[in-house]
Phi, psi and omega in degrees: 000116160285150169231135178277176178223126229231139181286317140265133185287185158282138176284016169187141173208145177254137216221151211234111181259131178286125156263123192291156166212122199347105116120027141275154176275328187233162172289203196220123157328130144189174212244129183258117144274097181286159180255158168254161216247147123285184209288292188306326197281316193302319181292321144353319212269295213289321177304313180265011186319289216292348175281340211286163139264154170328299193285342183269338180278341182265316171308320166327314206269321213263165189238315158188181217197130159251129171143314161320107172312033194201116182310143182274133186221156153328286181314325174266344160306285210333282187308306192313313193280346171295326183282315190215115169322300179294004186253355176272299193311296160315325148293302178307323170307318186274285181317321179289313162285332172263001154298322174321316203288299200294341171292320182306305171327309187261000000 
């Protein structure tokens, strides 16, 4: 299978994130749509990380989510990182790495 490789990316791409979840042996899948970044938003994203709150830097990344019992909203992220901890730090992980990956490309 080729891939072209297109000079403008796609404005969203989905990438499948573990969410940890307490006194489990492994997370819980579940599928993240990110919006991309170029390089300068990104360096933006990364630079102001630490002004953000948890719930305004993962609405920054994500677009919507498949796998959660709760259609995605502002309100049903807040509650996914109030409830599990680990889940801002898991999306935010994953998306930076697969802009690495979409960058490595190019």
């Amino acid at each position: 299978m080729s891939i072209t490789l297109k000079l403008d990316p796609s404005p969203t791409f989905w990438s499948k994130v573990d969410i940890p979840i307490p006194g489990a042996p492994k997370g819980v899948e579940i599928e993240c749509e990110f919006g991309h970044m170029d390089r300068d938003a990104f360096a933006v994203f990364t630079d102001t990380a630490t002004a953000r709150t948890d719930i305004d830097g993962t609405m920054a990344i994500l677009r919507s989510w498949r796998g959660p019992d709760a259609a995605f909203s502002r309100e049903a992220v807040a509650k996914l990182l109030q409830n599990y901890h680990g889940a801002s730090f898991a999306i935010t992980e994953k998306f930076c790495s697969e802009l690495g990956k979409l960058r490595s490309g190019n």
